[in-house]
LOSETI-491638 format. One record per atom (N, C-alpha, C, O): residue in one letter; x, y, z. Coordinates in steps of 0.02 Angstrom, whole numbers, plus 50000, padded with zeros to 5 digits. Atoms other than C-alpha are relative to their C-alpha. Layout:
! LOSETI-491638
AXYZ
...
***
This chain:
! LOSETI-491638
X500064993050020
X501284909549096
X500315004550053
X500185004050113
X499594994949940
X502434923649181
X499305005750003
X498805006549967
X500524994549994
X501454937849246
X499945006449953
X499415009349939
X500034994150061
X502064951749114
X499654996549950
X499144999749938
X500575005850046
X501184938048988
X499445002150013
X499085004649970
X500665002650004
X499704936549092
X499765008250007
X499165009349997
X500274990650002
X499574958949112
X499945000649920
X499435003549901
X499925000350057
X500054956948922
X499224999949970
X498925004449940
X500545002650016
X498504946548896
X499175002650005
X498645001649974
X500764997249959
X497174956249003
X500055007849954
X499535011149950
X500134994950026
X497714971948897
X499914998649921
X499535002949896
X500015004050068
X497754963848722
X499024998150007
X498565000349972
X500825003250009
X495934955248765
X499765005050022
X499305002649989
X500214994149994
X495234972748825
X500035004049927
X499545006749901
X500184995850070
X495674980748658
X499654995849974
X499084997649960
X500575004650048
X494934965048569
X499165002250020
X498755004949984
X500754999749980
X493294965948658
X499725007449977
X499135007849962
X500194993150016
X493274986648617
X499944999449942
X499435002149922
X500125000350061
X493494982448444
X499354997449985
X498925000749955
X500725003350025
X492014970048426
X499445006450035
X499005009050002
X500544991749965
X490994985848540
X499785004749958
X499235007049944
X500134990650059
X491435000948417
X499684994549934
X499244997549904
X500315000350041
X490934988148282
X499284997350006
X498884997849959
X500695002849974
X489414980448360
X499585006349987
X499015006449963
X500644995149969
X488734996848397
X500165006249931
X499635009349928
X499784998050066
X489495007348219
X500325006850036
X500215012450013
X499644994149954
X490535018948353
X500615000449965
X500734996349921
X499495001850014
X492195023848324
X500435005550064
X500225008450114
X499554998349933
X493745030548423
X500375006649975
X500565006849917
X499504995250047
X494715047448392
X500574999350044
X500675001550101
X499325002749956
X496385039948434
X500295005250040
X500195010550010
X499554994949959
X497415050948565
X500704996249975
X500874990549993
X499405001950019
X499005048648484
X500595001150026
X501124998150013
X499394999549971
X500065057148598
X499984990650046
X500494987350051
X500295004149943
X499265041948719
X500504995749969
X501014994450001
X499595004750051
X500045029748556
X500695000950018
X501014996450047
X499194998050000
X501805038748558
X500274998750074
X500864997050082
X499725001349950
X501815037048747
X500164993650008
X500764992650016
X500185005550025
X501355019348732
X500864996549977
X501294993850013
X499465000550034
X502745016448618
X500815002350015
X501284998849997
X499564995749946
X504055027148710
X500284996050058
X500864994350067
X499915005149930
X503885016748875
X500234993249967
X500774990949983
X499725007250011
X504055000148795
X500704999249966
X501164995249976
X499195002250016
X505445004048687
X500465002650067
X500864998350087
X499465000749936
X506435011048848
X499944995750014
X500504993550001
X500035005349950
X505894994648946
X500574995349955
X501084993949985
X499465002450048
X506924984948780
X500815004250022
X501175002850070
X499504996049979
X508304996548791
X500474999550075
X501084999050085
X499654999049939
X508554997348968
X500094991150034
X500364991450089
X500195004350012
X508334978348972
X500714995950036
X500704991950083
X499575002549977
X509964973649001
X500485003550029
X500955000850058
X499614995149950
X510754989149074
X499825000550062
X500244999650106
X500394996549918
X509624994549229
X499424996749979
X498984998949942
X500595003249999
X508494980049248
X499315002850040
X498725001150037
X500594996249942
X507584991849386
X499755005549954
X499215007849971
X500434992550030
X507155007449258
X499824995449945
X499464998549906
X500185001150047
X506924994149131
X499504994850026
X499374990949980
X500445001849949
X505634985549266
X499355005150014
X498775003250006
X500394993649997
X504765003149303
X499635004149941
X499135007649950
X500344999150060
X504485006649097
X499434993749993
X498844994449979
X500435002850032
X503774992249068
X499124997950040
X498584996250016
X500534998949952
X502594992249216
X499495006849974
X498875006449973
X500354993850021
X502135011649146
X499864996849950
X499424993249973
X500235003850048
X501815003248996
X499254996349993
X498764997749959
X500495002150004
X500694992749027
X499325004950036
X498765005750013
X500644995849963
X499635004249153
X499875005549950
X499275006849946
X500414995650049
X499395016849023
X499914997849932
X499865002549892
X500305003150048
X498965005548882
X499454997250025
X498944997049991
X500665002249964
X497774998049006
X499465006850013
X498905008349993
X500654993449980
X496995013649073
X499805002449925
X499265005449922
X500344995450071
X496785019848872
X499364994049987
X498794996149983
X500255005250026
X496005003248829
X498964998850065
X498364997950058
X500605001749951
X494905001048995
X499405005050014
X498855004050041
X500414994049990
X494235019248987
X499714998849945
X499125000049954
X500515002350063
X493545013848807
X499444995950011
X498854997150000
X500575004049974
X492744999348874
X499345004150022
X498825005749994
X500674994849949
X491725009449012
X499565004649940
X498955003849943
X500304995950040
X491165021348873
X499534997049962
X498954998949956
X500355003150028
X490735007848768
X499404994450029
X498974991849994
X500395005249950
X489804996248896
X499525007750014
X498955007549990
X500464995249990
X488975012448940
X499575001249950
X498975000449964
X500255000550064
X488465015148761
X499474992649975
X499004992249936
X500455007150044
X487794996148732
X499405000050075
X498824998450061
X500615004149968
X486724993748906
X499385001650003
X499275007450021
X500694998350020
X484934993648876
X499425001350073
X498825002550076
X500334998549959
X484584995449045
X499875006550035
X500335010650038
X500004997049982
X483665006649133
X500375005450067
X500505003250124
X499734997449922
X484445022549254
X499614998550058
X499024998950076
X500135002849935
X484695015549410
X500135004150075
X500155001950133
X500014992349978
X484875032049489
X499614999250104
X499784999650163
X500775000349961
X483125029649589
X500264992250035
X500294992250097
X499835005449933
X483665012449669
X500665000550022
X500774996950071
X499354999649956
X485475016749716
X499625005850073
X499555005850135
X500384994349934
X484625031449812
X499564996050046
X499504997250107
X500585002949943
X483345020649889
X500444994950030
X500354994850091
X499615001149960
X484665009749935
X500255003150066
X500065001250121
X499924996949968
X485425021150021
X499495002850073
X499725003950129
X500584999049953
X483885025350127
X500014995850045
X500084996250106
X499955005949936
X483795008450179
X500554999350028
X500464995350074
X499345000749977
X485445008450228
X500005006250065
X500305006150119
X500164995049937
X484955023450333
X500385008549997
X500465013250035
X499374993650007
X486125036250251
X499765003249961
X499445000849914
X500324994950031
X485685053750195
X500435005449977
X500615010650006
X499614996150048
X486655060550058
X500175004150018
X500745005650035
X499894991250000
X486225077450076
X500005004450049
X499965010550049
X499855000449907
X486425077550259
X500845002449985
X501115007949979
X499305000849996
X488165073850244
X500425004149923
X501035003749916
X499854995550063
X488425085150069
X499955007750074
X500385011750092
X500164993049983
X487925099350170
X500295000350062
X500505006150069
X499355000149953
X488995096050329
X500465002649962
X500555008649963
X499454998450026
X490425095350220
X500285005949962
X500865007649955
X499864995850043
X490105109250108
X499875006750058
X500155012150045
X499774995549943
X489875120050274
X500565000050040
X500635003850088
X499454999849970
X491455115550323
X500585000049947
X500794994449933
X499624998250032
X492715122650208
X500744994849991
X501024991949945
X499185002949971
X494365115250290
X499874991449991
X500304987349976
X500115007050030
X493615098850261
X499714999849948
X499224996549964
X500445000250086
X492845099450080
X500485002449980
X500565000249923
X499295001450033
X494585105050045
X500464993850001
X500794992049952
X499515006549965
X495515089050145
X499664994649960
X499994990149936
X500175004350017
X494225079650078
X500174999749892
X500194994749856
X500064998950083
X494395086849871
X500644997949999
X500804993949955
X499005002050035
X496495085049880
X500134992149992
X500414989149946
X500235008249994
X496075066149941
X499734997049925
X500054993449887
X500195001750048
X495055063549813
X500254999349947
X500164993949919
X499604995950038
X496135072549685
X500884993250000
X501334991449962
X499025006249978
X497825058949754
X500054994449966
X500564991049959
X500075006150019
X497055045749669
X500854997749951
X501214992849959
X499685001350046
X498305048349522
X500895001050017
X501364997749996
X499145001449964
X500045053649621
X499994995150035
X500554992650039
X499865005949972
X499625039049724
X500274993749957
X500664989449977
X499975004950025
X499635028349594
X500874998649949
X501274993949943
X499124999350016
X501335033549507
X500354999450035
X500794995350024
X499425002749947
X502255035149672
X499984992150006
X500504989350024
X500185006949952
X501635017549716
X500214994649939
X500414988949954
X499455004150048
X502335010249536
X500645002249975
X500994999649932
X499414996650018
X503675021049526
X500414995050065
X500814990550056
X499655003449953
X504185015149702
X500184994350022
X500704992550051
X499825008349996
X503794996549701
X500234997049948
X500334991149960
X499925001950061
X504254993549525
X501054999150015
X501434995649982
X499434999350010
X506044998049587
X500284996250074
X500844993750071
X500015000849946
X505884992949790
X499914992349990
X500374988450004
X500275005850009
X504814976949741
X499434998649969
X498844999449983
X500534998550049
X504224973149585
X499504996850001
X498994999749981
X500405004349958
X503254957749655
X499365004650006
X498935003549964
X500294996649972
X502204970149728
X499705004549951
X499125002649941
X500264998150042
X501804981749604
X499894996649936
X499535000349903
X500395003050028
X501454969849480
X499384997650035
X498874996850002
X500585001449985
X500254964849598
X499345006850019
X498765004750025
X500254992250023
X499404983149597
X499664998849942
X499094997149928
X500705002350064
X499124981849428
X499764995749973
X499364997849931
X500365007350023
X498564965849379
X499305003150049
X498795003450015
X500425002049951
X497374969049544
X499365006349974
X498775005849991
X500184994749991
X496844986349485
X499594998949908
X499085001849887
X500045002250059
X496644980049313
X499304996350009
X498824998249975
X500405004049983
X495474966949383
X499265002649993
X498825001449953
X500324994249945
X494464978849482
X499425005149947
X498865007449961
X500564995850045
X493804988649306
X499644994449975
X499024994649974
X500415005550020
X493374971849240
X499374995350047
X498854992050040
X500965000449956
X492134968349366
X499775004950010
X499165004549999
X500404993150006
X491664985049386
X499455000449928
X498845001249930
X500334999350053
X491114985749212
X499394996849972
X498984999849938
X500685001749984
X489794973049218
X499335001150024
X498775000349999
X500524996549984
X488914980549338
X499885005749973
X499315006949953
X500524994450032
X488694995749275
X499795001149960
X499455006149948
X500665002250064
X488044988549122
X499164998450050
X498605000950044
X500695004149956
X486694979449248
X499735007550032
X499145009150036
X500354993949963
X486634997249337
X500085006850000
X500165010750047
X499674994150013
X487005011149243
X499895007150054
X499485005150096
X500044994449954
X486975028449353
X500465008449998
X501055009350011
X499704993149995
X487325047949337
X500145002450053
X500545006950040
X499805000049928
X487555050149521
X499615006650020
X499155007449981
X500224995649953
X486955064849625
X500065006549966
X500555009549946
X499804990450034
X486565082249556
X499805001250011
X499205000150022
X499924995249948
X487125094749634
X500285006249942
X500495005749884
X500014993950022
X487295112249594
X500865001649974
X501065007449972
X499124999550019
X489315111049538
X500064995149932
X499754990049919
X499785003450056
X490035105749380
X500264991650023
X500584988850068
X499995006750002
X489895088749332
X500224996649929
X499824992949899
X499695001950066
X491005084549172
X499764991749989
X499694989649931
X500315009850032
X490375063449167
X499295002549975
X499175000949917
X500664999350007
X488565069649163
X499934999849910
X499714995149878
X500174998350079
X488525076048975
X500384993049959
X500204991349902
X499865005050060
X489615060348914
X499624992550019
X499604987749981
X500725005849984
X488265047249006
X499654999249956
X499704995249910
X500764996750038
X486625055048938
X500125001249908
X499665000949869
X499815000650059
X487705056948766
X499934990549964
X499564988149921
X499865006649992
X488175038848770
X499304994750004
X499164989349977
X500645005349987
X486435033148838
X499595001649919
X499444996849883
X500685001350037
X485195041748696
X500604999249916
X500435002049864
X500014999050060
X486525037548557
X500285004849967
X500365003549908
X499834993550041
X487195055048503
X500735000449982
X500995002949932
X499345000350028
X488925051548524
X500294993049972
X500224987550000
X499885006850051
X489585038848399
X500534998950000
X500724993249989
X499135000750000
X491645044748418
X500085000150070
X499805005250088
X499415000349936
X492445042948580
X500505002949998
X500965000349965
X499354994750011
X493725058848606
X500244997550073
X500344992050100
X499595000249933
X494455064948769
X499344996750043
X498744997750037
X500735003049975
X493525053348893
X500335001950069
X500835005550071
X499944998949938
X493545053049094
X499644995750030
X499264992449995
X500455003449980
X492745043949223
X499454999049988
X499185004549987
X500744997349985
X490965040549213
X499614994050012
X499044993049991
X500365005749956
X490805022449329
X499585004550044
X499845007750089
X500254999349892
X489405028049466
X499974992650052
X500064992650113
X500165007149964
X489135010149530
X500174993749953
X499904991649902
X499484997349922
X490375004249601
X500565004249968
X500755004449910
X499694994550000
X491455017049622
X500834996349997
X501114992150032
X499165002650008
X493325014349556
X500365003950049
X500715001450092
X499524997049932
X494095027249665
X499944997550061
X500454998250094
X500185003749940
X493305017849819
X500544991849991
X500864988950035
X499615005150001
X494165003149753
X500885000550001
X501304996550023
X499254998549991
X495865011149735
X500115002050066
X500675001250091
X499805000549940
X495505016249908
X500314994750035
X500824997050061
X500045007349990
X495714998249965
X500714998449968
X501244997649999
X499215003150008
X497114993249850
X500785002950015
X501304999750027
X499444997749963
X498305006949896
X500424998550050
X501034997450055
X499715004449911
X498505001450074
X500214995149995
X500724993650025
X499675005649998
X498664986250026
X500624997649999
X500994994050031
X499234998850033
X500024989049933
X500805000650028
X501364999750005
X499494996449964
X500974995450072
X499864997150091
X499915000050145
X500145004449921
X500424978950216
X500674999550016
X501134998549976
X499285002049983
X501874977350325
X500635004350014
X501085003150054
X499534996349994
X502874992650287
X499845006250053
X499365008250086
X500274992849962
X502995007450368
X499825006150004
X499825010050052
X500294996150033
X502335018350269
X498934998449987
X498515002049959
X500635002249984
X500595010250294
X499405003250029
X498835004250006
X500694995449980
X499575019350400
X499845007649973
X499295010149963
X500104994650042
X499975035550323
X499484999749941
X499005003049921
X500245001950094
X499465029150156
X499224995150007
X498914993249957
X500635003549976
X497825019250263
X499715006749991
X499355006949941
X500084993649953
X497495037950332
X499755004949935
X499145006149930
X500144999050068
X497535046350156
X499234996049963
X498694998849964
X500485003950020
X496385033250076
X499294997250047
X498814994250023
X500625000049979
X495135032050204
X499455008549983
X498845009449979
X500314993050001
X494845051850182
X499894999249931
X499495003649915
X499915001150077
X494995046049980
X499244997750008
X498775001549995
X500665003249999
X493495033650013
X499595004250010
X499175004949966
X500444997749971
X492585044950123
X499755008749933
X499305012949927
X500264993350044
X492595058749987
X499594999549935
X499245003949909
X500495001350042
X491825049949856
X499335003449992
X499125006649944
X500784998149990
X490105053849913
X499685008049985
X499125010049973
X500274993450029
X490355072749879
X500395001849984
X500455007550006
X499654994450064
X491675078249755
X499944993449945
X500024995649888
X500315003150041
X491195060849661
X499185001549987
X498804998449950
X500875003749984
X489415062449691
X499754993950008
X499154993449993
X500225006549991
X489255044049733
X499314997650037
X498865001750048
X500385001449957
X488155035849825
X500384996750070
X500974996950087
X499365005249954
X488565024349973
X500024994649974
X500554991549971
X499795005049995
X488075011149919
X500434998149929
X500644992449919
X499254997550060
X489315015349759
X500634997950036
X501074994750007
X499384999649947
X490605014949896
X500304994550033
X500894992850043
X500195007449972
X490024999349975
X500484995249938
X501054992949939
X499995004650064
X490074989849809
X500764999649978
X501074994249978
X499494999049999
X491694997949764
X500664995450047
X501124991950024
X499515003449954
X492684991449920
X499814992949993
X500354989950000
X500145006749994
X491934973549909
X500364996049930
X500634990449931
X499725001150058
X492474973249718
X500735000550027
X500934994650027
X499414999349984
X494264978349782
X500324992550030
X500814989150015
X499745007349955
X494404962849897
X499914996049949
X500444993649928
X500075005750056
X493734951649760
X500444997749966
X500584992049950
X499474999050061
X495084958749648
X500664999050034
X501194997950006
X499145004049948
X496504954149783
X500154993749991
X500614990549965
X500165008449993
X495874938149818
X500094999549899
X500614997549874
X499975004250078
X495674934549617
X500845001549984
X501124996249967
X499404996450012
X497394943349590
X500684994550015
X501094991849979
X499395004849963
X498534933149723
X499744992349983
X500214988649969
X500245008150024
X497564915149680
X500415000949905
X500854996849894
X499524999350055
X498304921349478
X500844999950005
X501214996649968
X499664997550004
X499674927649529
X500574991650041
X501164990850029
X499745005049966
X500214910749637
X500224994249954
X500564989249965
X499965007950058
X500104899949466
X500275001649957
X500334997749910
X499534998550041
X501224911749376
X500454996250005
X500554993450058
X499215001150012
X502854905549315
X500455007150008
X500415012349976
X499354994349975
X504364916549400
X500225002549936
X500294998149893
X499454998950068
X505254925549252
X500484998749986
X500664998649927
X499465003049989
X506804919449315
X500024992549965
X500404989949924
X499925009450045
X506284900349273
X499934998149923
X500064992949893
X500164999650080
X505744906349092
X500755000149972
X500994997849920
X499364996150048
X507414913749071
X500364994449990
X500564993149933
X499465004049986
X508494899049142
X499814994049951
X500264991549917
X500265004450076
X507434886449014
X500315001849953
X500764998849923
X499684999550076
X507774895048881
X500665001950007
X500905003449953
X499075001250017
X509814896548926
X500094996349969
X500354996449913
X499755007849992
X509844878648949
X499854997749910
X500234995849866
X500015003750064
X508984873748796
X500455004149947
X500625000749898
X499594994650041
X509994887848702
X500924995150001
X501334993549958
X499315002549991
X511574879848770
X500074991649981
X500614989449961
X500075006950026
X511024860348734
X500484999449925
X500504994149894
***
């Protein structure tokens, strides 16, 4: 199996599993269709460009898949949120935290007395999503190696995420500021919403942005663009806790999932078949 196959596969079995969800549970979806047309857009360029500019027709199909994935994986979460019967776990992430020795609202209220940082820390926070385009825009064309391994890794990363927060669902910290996940949780938990529209985050534990902290850097071992992009994503991590409302140990969990999803990622990624050796097969037998 080549690796566009095995990204193929992880987004293909993500919609399957949403399907059996919305019908398990008698939900349904109100398609974003521009989401479809984009969808559709990217892949036919990646065809197209296919044999002209193997590098822009390398970079579609990479966009491709990451935003058929992110439509598909943000359903999941909604719907795993929707099916778990367990109770908010709200009250033991917090007591976690205690034992851990760390005080939320200690460190909320530092930050929010310090302006110049509760800005440094919100733009951080906020990078998640230009990080993530520069970083397949750039390796997709630099070294696609590499950003395939991004998203496969990042891909990973919701699929264990999503377990747990069936096992531990959580609305996170409220605080006196708008909180757009809150109302589609508490919707989701007693039942009220049955369609799935415009959706958004709403993992608390573990924290996906904590995990993209982690794989960013990675992304970028070796080069020299590295510590910058360490430097960024540690202020990314560290902001979780108050323009996410996380917890820590949200944060914790988050980064440990990240490594998991490396390690699972490069052990896959080592038993791929090159695309090159697919191709040169099928010359040969073409030419037999």
């Amino acid at each position: 199996m080549t690796v566009q196959n095995l990204l193929w596969l992880i987004v293909a079995g993500t919609a399957a599993i949403d399907v059996v969800l919305l019908i398990a549970q008698g939900m349904t979806v109100a398609v974003e269709w521009a989401t479809v047309a984009g969808v559709l857009f990217l892949y036919c360029l990646s065809i197209i460009y296919r044999y002209r500019s193997a590098k822009l027709a390398a970079v579609s199909l990479l966009a491709t898949q990451l935003v058929a994935f992110s439509y598909v994986g943000a359903i999941l979460t909604y719907l795993a949120m929707a099916a778990t019967s367990q109770p908010m776990a709200d009250d033991t992430l917090a007591q976690a935290d205690a034992a851990l020795g760390f005080d939320w609202f200690s460190w909320f209220g530092f930050v929010s007395s310090h302006p110049k940082l509760k800005l440094l820390l919100a733009l951080a926070y906020n990078s998640w999503l230009a990080q993530g385009l520069v970083l397949l825009g750039y390796q997709s064309v630099a070294e696609p190696k590499r950003a395939q391994e991004f998203l496969l890794a990042a891909m990973l990363s919701i699929i264990f995420i999503t377990p747990l927060m069936v096992l531990l669902p959580a609305v996170g910290h409220h605080i006196a500021l708008a909180e757009p996940w809150r109302d589609d949780i508490l919707a989701l938990r007693n039942h009220s919403m049955r369609q799935i529209g415009a959706m958004q985050g709403i993992v608390t534990f573990p924290s996906f942005h904590t995990a993209l902290g982690v794989l960013f850097p990675a992304m970028y071992r070796d080069r020299k663009w590295f510590l910058p992009v360490l430097a960024l994503n540690l202020l990314m991590i560290a902001s979780v806790m108050t323009e996410g409302a996380h917890y820590a140990v949200d944060m914790l969990a988050g980064a440990a999932l990240a490594f998991l999803a490396l390690a699972a990622t490069r052990f896959m990624l080592a038993r791929c078949t090159p695309e090159g050796v697919i191709f040169q097969d099928r010359l040969a037998r073409a030419l037999d």
